[in-house]
N, C-alpha and C positions, 0 to 999 in steps of 0.2 A: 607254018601257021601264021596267018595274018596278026601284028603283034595290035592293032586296034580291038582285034576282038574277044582279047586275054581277059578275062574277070578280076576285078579287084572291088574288093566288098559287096562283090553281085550287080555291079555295074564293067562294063566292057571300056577300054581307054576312049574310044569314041565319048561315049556318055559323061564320062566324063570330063571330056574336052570341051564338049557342049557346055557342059554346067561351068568348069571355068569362064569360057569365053562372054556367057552370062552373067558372069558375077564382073567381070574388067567391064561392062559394055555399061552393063548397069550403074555400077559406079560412077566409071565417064561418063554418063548424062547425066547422073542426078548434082554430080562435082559443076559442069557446062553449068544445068541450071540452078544451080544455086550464085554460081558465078554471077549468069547476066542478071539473075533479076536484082543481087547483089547493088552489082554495077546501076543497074537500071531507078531504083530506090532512093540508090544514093545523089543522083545526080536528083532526084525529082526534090529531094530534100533540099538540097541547095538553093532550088526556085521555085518552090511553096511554102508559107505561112505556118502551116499548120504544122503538126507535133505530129500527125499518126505514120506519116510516113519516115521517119526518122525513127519511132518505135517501129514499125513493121521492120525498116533497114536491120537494125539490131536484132531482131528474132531471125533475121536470115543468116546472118553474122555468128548468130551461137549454135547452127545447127555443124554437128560434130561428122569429120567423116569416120568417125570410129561408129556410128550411128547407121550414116550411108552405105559403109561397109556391110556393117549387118542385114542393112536391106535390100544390097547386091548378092550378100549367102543365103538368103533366104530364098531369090527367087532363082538364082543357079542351081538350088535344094530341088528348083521344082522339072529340072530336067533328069532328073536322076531316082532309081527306086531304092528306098530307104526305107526303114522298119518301122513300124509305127513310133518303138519310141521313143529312135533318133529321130522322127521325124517332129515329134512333140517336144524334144527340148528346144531343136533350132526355132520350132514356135514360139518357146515361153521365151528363149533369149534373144528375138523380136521385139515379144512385146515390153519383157523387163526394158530394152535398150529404149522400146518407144516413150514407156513412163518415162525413165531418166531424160529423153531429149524433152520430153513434153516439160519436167521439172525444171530443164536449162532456160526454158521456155519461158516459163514462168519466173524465174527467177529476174529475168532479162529485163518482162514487163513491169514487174513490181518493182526494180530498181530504178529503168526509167522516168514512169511514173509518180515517184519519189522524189526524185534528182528534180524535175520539171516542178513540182509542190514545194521543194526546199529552196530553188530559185527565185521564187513567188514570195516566199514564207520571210528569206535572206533579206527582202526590202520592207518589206510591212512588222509581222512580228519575226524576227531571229531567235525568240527563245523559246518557238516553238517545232525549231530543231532537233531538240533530245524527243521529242516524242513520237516525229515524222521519222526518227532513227529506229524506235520503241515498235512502232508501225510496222517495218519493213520487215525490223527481226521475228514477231511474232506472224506475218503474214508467211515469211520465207517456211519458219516450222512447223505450219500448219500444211503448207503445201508436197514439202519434202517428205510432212508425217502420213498426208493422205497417197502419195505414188511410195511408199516405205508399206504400206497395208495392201496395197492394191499390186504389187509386186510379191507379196509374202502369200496371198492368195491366188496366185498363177501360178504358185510354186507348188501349192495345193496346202498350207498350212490354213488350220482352222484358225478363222483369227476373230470368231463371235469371242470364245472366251477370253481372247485377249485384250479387245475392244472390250469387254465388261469391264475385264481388269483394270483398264486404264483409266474407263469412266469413274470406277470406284477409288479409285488413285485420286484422280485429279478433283472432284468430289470430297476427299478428304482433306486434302491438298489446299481447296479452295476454302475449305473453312475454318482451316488455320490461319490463313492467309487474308479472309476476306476484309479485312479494312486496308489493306496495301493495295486489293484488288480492286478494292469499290475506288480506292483514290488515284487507281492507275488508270482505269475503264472512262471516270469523270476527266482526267487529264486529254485521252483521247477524244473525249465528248468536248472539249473546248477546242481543241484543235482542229475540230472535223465541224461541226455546228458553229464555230465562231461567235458566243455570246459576247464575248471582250476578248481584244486583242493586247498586245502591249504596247501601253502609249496612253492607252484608254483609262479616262478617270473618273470611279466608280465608288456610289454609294451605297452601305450596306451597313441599313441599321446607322446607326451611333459613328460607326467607323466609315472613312472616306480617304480616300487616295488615288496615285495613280500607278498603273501596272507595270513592273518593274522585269519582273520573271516571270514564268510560266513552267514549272516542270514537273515532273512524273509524281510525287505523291502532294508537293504546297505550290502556289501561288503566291506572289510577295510582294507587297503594294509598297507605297513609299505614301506615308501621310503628310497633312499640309503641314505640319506640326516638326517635321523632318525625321519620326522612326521608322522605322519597318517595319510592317506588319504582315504574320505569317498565316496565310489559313489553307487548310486541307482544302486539297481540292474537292470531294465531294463534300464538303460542310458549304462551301460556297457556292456550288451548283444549285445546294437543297435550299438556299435563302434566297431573298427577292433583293433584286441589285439593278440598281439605280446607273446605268451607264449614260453621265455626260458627255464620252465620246464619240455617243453618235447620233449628238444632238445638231440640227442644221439650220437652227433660228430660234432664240432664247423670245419665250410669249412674258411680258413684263406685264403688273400691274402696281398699279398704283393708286392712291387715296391722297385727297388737298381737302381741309375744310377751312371755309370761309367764316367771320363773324354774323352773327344774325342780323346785326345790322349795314350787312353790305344791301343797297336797293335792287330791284329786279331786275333793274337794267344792268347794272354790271352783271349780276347775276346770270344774264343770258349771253354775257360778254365771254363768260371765262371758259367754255369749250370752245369757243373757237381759237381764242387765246392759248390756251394747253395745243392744240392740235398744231398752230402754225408751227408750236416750240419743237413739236415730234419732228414734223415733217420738213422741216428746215435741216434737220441733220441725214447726215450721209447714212446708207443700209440700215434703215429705219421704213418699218410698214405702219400707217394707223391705222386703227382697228375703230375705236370709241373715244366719246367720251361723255358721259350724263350728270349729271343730278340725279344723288345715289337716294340720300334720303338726311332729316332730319338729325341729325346727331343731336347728343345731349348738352350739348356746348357749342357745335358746328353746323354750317350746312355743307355736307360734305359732297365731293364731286367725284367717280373711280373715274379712269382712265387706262386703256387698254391700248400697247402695241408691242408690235414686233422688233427683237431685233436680227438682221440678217446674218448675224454670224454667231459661232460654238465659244468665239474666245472670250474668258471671263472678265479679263480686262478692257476689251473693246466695249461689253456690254455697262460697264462702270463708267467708262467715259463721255458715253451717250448720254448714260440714267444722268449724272451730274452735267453737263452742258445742257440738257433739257430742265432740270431743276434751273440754273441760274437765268437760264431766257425764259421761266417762269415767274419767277422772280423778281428780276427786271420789271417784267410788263405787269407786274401787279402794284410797283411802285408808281408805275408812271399811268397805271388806273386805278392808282389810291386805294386798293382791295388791301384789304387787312389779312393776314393767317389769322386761327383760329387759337386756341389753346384752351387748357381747363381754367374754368374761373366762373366763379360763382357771384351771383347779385345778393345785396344781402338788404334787404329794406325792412327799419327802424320805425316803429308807429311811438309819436311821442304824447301820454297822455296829460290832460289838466290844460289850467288857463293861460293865456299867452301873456 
């Protein structure tokens, strides 16, 4: 008797030589291409700019051959007659294998992605680190919890009631919980929308400083005054904040009043006078300058300009170098300032 055509599990050795040979043939190519494209990826990383192929490299990276394996038995499965339902688990333990590698998958991208954001994050704000950390964990467990359901349902487990279950859990859960939550959700929300960064120096209300931390339930300023001040991060979301740091040319004005009795002609002297004072100094724009109106004591003049930069001390240097070359030129065109002061006129009666 031919020993090829001996039956073992309703298959003859043939057949099952077949399916072996299937499964070794399968695997060597899927191993080759995972190699070259491997290979191929990675050199392209080397000499292109961009980030996706550096993540693509990595998803090829984390594909498992314990995965490849399974999907060389799968299809060695399909040289061979097997029972419906052996044939329906080596299905579900495909596809269980395919979630889990989709999950490696995932996990692979959201780490990179991260790492690439925390890079970025490391030179501009660093302390908003703990929360890109925050990010990653709660991404990872929503992924692992969605191929964790979608696995337990191939398995044929009803998981409506459990998925209630959990809704109604986490439901509970969350409204124990919801001011950790509202101040964890706002933490992300400054991270990801970028209202203030750290460095940035922000007024709100009464209180004013500059951003010191950033993390998962407070925010921590440092005031000019030198404490520290602590606010929740959704308190400070829900209030309206004043960010100087991302200001990129301070608009100045300013008011000069004149004596009533300066004559017209200086009078039409002193915007241009004001103006040379602007524009003589360095990152300096001018805008204006008029005869505003009558004062009660003055003729007063506004004046409008720019200065080109956020820093608080450059723009104090300007405003005083332009006061004193106003100043100046008003001495050396006898222009009087103004001040309160009242005229007080004496009617004297009877004979002289």
């Amino acid at each position: 008797m031919n020993i090829l055509n001996q039956q073992f599990f309703g298959n003859n050795l043939s057949q099952w030589a077949i399916a072996g040979t299937a499964i070794v043939v399968t695997v060597f190519i899927l191993v080759i291409i995972q190699r070259l494209i491997g290979r191929r990826m990675a050199a392209l990383a080397k000499l292109s700019e961009t980030q996706w192929d550096d993540i693509f490299a990595g998803l090829i990276a984390q594909t498992k051959l314990l995965f490849l394996f399974i999907v060389g038995a799968f299809t060695g499965s399909l040289f061979v007659d097997l029972s419906v339902h052996i044939r329906g688990v080596i299905s579900s333990v495909l596809i269980i294998a395919l979630l889990v590698q989709v999950g490696l998958w995932g996990v692979s991208l959201i780490t990179t992605l991260l790492e690439l954001y925390r890079q970025r994050a490391q030179e501009k704000n660093p302390a908003a680190i703990t929360s890109i950390n925050v990010i990653g964990l709660i991404s990872k467990f929503a992924l692992w919890s969605t191929v964790l359901l979608l696995a337990l349902n191939n398995l044929g487990v009803n998981i409506t009631s459990l998925v209630a279950g959990l809704g109604i859990g986490g439901v509970a859960v969350a409204l124990a919980i919801q001011n950790i939550l509202g101040d964890l959700f706002a933490s992300l929300s400054i991270v990801l929308d970028k209202p203030f960064v750290n460095g940035d120096f922000l007024v709100m209300g009464e209180f004013m400083g500059s951003v010191e931390y950033i993390g998962l339930k407070t925010t921590r300023i440092r005031s000019l005054s030198g404490e520290q001040l602590v606010f929740s991060n959704s308190d400070l979301l829900n209030s309206r904040i004043r960010n100087f740091g991302r200001m990129f040319e301070r608009r100045v004005v300013f008011n000069i009043g004149v004596t009533y009795q300066t004559s017209r002609e200086k009078l039409k002297r002193i915007p241009t006078i004001i103006r040379d004072a602007v524009k003589v100094q360095d990152n300096t724009r001018f805008d204006r300058c008029h005869f505003m109106k009558y004062g009660d004591y003055a003729l007063m003049f506004e004046t409008v300009f720019y200065v080109m930069s956020a820093d608080y001390n450059t723009y104090m240097d300007i405003q005083q170098d332009i006061y004193f070359d106003i100043h100046k030129r008003f001495e050396e065109e006898h222009i009087e300032f103004a001040y309160p002061t009242q005229t007080l006129f004496v009617a004297k009666n009877g004979a002289a």
